[in-house]
N, C-alpha and C positions, 0 to 999 in steps of 0.2 A: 182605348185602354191597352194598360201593358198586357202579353199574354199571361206574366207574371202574377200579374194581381190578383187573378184565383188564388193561387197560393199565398199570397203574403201579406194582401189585403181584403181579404173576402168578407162577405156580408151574410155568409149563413155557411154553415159548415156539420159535414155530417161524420160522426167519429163511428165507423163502422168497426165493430168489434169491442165497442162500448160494454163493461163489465159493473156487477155489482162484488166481486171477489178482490177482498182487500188485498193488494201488494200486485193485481194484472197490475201490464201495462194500460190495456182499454180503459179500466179506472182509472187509473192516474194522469193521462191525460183528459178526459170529460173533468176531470174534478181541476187541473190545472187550468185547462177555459175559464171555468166558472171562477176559480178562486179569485185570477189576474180579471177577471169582469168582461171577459170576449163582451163588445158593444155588435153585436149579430144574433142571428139566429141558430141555435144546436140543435142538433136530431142526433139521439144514441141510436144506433143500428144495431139492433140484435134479438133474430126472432125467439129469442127464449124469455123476453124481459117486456113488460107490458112499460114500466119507468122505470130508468136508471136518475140518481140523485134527482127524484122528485120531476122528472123530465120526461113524458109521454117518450119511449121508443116507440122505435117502427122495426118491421121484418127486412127489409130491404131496401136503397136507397132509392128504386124505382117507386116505395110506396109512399116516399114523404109529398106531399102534397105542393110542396110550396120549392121555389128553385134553390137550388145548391150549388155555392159555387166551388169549394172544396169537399172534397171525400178526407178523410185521414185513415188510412187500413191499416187495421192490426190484427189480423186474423192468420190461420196458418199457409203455408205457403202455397199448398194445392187450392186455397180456397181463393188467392189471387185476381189470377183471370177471371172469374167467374164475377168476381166483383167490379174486375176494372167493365165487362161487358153493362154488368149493372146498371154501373154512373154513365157507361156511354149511353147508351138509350135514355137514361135521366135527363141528357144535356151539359153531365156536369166537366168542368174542364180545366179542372185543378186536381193533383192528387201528390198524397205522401203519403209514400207506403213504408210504414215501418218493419212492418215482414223481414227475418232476418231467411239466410237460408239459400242465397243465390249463387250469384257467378266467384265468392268468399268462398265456398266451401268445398268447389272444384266442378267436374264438365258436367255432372248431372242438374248442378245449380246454375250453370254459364247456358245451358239449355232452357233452363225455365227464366232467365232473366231473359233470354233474347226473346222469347216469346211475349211475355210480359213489355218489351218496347217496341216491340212489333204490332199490340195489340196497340198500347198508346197511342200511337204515331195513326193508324188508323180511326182514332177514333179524333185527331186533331186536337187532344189533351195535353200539356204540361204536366210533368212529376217530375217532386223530387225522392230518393230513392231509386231501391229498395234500398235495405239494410240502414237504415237511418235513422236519427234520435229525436226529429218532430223540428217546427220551426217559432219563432219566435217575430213579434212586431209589437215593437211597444208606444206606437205611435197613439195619442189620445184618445185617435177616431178612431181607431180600434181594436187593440186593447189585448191581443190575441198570443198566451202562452198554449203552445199544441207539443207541449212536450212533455218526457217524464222526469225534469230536472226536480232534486228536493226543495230548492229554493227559489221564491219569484225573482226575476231580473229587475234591477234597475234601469229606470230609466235615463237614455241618452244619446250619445251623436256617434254611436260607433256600430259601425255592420261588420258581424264576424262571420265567418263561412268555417267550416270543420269541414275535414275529411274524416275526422276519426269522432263518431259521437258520442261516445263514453268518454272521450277528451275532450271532448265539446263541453258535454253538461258537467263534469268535474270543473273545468275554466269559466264558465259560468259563479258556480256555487265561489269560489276565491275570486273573483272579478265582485262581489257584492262584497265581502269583506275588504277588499280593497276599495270601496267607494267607486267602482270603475259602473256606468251603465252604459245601455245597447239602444239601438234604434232595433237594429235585427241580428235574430242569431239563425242559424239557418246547418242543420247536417246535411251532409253533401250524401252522403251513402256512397252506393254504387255510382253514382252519376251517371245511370241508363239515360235519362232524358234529357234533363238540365244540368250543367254544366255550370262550373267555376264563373269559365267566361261569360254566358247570361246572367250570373247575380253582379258580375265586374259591371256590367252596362248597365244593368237594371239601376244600380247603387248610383254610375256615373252623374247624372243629373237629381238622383233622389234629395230632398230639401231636408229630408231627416237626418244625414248623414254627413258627417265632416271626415273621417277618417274609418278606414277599413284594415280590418284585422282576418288571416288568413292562417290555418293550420293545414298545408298541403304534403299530401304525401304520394302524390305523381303529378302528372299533365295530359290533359288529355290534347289539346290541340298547342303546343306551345307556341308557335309562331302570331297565333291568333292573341294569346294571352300577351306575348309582347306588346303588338301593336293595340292592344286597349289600356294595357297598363299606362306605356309611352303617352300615352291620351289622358288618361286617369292623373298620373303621378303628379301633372302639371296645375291640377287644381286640388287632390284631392291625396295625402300620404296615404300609402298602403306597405302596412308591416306584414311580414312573410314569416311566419317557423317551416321551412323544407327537410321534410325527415329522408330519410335514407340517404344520407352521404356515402355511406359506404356500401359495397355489394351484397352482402350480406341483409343491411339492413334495409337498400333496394327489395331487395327477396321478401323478407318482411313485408314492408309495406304492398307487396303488391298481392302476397296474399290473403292481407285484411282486405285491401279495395276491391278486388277481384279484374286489377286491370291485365290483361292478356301477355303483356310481357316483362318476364320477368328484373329484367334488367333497366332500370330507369335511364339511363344514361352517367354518363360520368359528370358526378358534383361540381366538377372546372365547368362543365355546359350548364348546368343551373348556374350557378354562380355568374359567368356570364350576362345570359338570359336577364338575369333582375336587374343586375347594377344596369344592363344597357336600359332597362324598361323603366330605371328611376325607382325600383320597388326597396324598402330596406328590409334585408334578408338577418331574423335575428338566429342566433344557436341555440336557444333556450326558451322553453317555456315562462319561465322568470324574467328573462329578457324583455318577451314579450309582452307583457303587463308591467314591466317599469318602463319602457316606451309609450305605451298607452297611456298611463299616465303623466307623461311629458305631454305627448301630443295632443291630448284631450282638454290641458288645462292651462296651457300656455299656447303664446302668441309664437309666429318663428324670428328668429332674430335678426337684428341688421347687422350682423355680422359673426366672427368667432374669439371678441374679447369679452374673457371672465373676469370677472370680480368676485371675492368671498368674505364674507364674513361670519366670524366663529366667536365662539367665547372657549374655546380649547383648541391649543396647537396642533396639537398630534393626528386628528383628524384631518384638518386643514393641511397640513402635509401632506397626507394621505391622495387629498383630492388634486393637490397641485400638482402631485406625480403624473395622476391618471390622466389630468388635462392636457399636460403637455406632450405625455405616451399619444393621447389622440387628436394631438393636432388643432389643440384650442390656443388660443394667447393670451397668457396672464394683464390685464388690461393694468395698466398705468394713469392712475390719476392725475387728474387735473390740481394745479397750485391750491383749486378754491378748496376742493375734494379737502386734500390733504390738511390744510388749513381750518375747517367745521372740524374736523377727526379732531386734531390736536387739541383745538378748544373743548370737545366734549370728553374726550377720553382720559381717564388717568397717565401719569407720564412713564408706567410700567408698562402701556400698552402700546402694541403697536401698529401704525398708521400705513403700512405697509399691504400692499396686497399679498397675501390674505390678511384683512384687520382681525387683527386679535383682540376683542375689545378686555379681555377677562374673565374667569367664571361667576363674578358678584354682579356678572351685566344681566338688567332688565328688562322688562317688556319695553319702556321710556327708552333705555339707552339701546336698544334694539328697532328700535320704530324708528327713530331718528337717527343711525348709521344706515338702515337701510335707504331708508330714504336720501339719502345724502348721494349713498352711490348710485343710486335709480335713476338720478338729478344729470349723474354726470356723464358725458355723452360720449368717454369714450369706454364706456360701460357697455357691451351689448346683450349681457345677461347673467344675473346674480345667483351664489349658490348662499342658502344661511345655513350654518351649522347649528345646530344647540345640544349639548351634550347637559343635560337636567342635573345642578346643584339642591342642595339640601332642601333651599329657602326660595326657590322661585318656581314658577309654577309654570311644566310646558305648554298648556292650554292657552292662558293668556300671552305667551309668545307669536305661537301659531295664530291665534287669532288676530295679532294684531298687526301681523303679517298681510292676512287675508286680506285685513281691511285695506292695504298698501300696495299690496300688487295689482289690484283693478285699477290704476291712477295712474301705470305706466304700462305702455305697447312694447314689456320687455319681457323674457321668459324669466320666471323667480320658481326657483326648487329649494327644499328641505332636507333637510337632514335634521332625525331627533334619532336618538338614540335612547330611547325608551323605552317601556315596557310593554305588554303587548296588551295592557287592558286599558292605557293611552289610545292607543290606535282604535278600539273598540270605543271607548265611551266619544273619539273623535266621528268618528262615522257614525256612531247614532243622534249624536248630538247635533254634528257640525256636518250635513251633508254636502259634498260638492266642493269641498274643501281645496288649499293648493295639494300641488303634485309632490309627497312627504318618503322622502326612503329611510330605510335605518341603516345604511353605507353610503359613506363618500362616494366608493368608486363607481357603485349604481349609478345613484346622481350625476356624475361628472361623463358619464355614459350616456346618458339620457340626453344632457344638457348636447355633448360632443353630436350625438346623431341630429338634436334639430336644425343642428349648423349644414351638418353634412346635405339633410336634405332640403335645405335653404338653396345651399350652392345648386343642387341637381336643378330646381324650379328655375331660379337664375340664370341657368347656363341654356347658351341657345341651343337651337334642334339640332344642327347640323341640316347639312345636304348627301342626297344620294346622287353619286356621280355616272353617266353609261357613259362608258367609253367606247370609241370606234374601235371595236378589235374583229379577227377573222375568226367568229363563231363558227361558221360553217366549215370549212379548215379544220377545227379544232373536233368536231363532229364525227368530219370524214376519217380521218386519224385513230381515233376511237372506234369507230367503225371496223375499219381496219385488221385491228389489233383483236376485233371480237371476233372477225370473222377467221382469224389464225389460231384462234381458240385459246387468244393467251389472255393474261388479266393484267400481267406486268407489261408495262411501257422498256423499254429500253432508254440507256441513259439520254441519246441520242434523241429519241422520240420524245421523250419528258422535257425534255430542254426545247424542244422545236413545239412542244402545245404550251410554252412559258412565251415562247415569240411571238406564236400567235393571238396572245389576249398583250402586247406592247410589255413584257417585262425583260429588263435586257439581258440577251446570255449571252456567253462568251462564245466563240467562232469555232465550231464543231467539227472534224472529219471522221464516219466510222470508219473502220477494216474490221471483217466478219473472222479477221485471220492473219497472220505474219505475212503470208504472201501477197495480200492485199494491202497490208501496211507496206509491202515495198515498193509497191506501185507505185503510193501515194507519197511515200518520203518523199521525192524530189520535188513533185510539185508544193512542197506547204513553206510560210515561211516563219521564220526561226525567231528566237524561241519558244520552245511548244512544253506542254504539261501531255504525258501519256498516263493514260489510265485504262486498266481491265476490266471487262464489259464479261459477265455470266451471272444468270436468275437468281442464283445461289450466292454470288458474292455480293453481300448488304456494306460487308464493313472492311473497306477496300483498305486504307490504311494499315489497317492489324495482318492485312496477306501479302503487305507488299506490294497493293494493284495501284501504287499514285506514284511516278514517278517526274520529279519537274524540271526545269530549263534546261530542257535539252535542245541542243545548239548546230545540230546538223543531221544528214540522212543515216550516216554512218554509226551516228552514238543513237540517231533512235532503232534502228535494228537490235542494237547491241540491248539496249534497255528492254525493247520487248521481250529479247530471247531469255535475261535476266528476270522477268516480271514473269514469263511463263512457269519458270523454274519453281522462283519463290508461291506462285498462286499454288501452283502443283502442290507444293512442300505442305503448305496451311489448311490442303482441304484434304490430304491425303487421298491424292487423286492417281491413280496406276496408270490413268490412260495418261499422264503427263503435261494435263494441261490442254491439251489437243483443241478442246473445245473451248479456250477462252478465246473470245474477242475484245475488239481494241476501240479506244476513242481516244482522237486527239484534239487538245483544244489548245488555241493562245495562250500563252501562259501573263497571266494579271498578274503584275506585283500590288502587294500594299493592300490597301483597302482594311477595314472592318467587317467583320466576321457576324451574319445574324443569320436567322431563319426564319422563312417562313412555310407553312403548315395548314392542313386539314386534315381534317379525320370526318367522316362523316358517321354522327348519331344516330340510333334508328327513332329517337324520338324527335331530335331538335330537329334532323339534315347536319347539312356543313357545319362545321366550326372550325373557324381561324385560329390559327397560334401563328406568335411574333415571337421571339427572343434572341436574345445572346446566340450564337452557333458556333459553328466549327465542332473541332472531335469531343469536347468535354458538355454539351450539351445536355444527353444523358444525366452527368451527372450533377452538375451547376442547375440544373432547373430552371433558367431563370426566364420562364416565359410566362405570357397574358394568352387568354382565348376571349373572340368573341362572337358572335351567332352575327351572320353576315342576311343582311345588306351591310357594310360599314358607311357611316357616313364621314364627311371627310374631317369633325372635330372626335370621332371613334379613333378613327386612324393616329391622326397624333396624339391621344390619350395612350394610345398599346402601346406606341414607343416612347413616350414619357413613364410608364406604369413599371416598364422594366424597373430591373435593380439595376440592373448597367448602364444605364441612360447615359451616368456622366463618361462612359468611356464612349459613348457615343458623339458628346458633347463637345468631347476632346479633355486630354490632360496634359500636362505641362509646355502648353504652349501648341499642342497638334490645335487644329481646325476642325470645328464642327462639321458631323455629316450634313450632305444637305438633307434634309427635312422635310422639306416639299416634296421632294422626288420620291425620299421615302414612303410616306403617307399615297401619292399616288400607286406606287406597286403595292399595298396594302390595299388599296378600292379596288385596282385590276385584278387581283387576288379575288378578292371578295366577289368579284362579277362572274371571275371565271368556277367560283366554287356551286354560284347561285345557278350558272347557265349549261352545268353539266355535270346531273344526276349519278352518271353512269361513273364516276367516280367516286372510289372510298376512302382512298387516303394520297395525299399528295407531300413531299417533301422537298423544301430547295434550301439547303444546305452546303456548304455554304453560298450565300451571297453579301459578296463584297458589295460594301458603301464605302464609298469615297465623298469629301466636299465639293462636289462636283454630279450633280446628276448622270451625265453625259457617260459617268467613268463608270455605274452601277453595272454588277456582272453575275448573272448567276452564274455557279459552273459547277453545279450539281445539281441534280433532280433524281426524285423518284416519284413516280405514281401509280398503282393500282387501282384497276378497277373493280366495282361492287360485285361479289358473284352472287350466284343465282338464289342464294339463302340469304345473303343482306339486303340483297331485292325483294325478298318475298318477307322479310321482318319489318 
């Protein structure tokens, strides 16, 4: 058995803090068992009540006689522990503690929740909670609502997980007016015990469940959640709502959850995170349930050609925008297609994708254009409009729909623009019905995502590459630099831990000083790029510190003495510049301008950025991040995802970079962000690409190191 199964599938279950007081939670849950038919055994726990709803109570769960595989507590918060000791000597080895009052409400609550998992975990128990809104299985053999939702759930193929459970049981109650049902619904709470990630694995092989639906508002272990999703996505869609995008609403979110830090990471690192794990990450709660209903009631497609058909224009417009906005292709009929159209249709109408058949069009001449497009193969999924005329009636549409979309392995969505007592007398009536929006662009959204995560299933895994690079080199260097007490690399040293994991940089000399530069003039050879070297100068450009092809020993004196002057001038420096130092490298013509990046998370670790570089980066934006290991079809996706691709591509006539070579220093990137903790942000700015591997150069870097507070976060 799963350990899970206490909780989700239990065979007797005891609701400790069971009430006869209308409007507790303890009622409402005993009374939501019974209603939904729990197929097990109940014991109300509460020594003040000899029977709750007709139900022999007991004093405590040490005194029910018979075994228990679930507790459910709802009692106050000091009374907890006392309870969790309870069920442990009982045996019992499931628990959902509804108990609000913990590590949400600040340190005096963060205290009584660690003790609370402290005790768990001692006792070899499972729970979900604290702070949580009960859990849900609506599976035949057992039958189990343990929540205080106002309405029963329907039954079906979708497991939801909440973080927030007052948003939980609200998407519940609008999930049944939408005809949408659950296998399981499940509040995360606190997530002291179980984890996102064990319902991810639990759900992964479950036979009740075709697709999962997720409202997260942190991560607890994310690298974990990748590689199960990456697992998951492959058989099984999993839609995301991730709230806190922004800081503030980070802050938020984590003082509902009661996770320990405030700052969730930067949205680029979620964002990330899913697209690599195949998850479809929606914006909206709305979103959310018109994907579910795409994904719950349709097959996924063999391909991203639409077909529509309407009996009004103006809609069908509407959706041909959105389609094309997202990447769908208006499919093109076949001769025969075209041909049944003409024969059936009035000669006002049009045979054209989108068919417009007319608004005097019927159930009859609706049954049979669908079908017609269904037929044709270069069709790979139909949208129907119907905007309800005076004389015809939506119901018999939609049904005659229904009857027609089980006869083809194609996704078929709706659009009725009707009234909202339509929709009503359709779900009570018509359970189970197709997948029905009252917009175009919904629809054409819904239909667009099944494509999109068509392709993600489709596309292979990729490979993780190790390279032979000087880890240990790279180490000692670090080392180094820690035991100098500094956190900043030198540009010199940034560029020689780029060498060290195989990425190519341009050919380096420092001088700590002018007189050291004049050492070295004579031996270098010509032409060379000088550039100023001090902790403080970030943005060497704007001080005058880059000065390039210079072409003998005599004009580089001259330049330095010129570079000291102006660095001086930019930092308002009295001492004169005194203390800048120098770095001379080969000077590369040509090339294309990109960067690459890390920043390290304190939730994810590393994450890679790729873009466009050189000095306007800042402000152009135009980069990709991704949570590293990269594998090596990741790597050519970040440089294709740019916006700048095609200048990389070449234009009028230039040569494509090479591409291979690129994508490799994006894997050695990525090796070197995985194999060395002790860094927090790295930059190589720019690096030239040439068509040509051989010619790749960095001739910039910076890297710091993590201190002693991003280590300890």
């Amino acid at each position: 058995m799963n350990p899970l199964d206490a909780i989700l599938k239990p065979k007797s279950i005891a609701v400790v803090g069971a009430s006869r007081r209308e409007g507790s939670i303890g009622r409402e849950i005993l009374h939501q068992l019974i209603e939904f038919d729990f197929h097990g055994k109940l014991f109300p726990v509460n020594p003040k009540a000899d029977f709750i709803h007709s139900i022999k109570a007991f004093p405590s769960v040490s005194a029910i006689p018979d075994p228990v595989d679930l507790a459910i507590i709802v009692v106050s918060r000091e009374e907890v522990l006392g309870v969790i000791d309870d069920c442990g000597r009982k045996g019992v080895t499931g628990l959902v503690v509804i108990t609000a009052g913990f590590s949400e409400t600040g340190e005096v609550g963060k205290s009584f929740e660690a003790q609370v998992g402290e005790r768990v975990r001692q006792y070899g128990m499972r729970m979900i909670g604290p702070n949580c809104m009960g859990v849900i299985n609506t599976d035949p053999a057992v039958r189990m609502d343990a929540t205080f939702a106002p309405t029963l759930p329907l039954v079906g193929r979708i497991a939801f997980m909440s973080q927030s459970g007052a948003l939980g049981i609200a998407l519940l109650n609008i999930a049944r007016q939408l005809d949408i049902g659950f296998s399981y619904f499940v509040s995360m709470g606190n997530k002291t015990n179980v984890s996102g990630n064990n319902l991810l694995e639990y759900w992964e092989d479950d036979p009740q469940t075709d697709l999962i639906l997720m409202y997260l508002e942190s991560f607890g272990n994310a690298k974990r959640f990748m590689q199960i999703c990456r697992r998951i996505s492959k058989r099984k869609p999993l839609l995301v709502v991730k709230s806190g995008r922004t800081e503030a609403g980070a802050r938020a979110a984590s003082s509902h959850t009661g996770a320990l830090v405030a700052r969730q990471g930067l949205d680029v690192a979620t964002d990330a995170l899913l697209e690599q794990s195949g998850v479809v990450r929606v914006n909206t709660v709305e979103e959310l349930f018109d994907l579910a209903l795409a994904f719950s009631k349709n097959p996924l497609p063999r391909g991203n050609r639409l077909g529509i058909l309407t009996n009004a224009g103006g809609p069908a417009i509407m959706a041909t925008d959105t389609a094309i906005a997202h990447g769908l292709t208006m499919a093109n009929f076949s001769e025969r297609t075209c041909h049944e159209l003409r024969r059936l249709l009035p000669p006002e109408a049009s045979i054209q994708n989108p068919v417009d058949m007319m608004p005097q069009s019927d159930r009859s001449k609706y049954d049979t254009c669908a079908r017609i497009l269904l037929e044709d193969e270069g069709i790979d999924m139909l949208l129907v409009v119907f905007v309800p005329p005076m004389l015809i009636n939506a119901m018999d549409i939609i049904l005659g729909l229904e009857q027609l979309r089980h006869k083809y392995l194609k996704p078929v969505v709706g659009v009725v623009m009707a009234t909202e007592e339509f929709f009503v007398e359709l779900n009570r009536d018509h359970p189970n019905h197709m997948a029905l929006y009252i917009f175009p662009e919904s629809a054409v959204n819904a239909l667009a995502t099944l494509d999109r995560y068509r392709q993600w299933r489709d596309k292979p895994v990729g490979e993780v590459k190790r390279f032979d690079v000087r880890r240990g080199a790279a180490e000692e260097l670090i080392q180094e630099v820690r035991q100098q007490g500094r956190e900043q690399l030198t540009a010199e040293e940034s560029l020689r831990l780029m060498g060290y994991y195989g990425i190519p940089v341009a050919k380096s000399t420092p001088a700590a000083n002018q007189n050291e530069l004049e050492n070295v003039a004579k031996e270098l050879q010509y032409p060379v790029v000088l550039k100023g070297v001090a902790p403080d100068l970030i943005h060497k450009m704007d001080a005058g510190g880059v000065l390039v092809d210079i072409r003998g020993p005599e004009e580089l004196l001259t330049a330095a003495q010129k570079m000291t002057e102006s660095v001086a001038q930019y930092r308002g420096d009295s001492a004169g510049g005194r203390d800048l130092g120098f770095l001379i490298q080969e000077y590369v013509r040509g090339g294309r301008e990109v960067i690459v990046g890390m920043t390290h998370d304190p939730k994810f670790g590393p994450l890679v950025m790729f873009g466009l570089g050189g000095i306007y980066v800042e402000t152009v934006k135009d980069v990709v991040f991704r949570v590293p290991p990269l594998t090596d079809l990741e790597a050519q996706e970040m440089i294709r995802q740019i916006r700048g691709f095609s200048l990389l591509r070449g234009v009028r006539g230039e040569a494509p970079v090479d591409f291979d070579a690129l994508a490799e220093i994006l894997q050695r990137f990525s090796q070197l962000a995985e194999d060395l903790p002790e860094i927090a942000e790295i930059e190589i700015n720019p690096l030239l690409v040439f068509p040509q591997g051989r010619d790749f150069r960095a001739v910039d870097a910076r890297v710091r190191l993590r201190s002693e507070l991003e280590k300890g976060a």
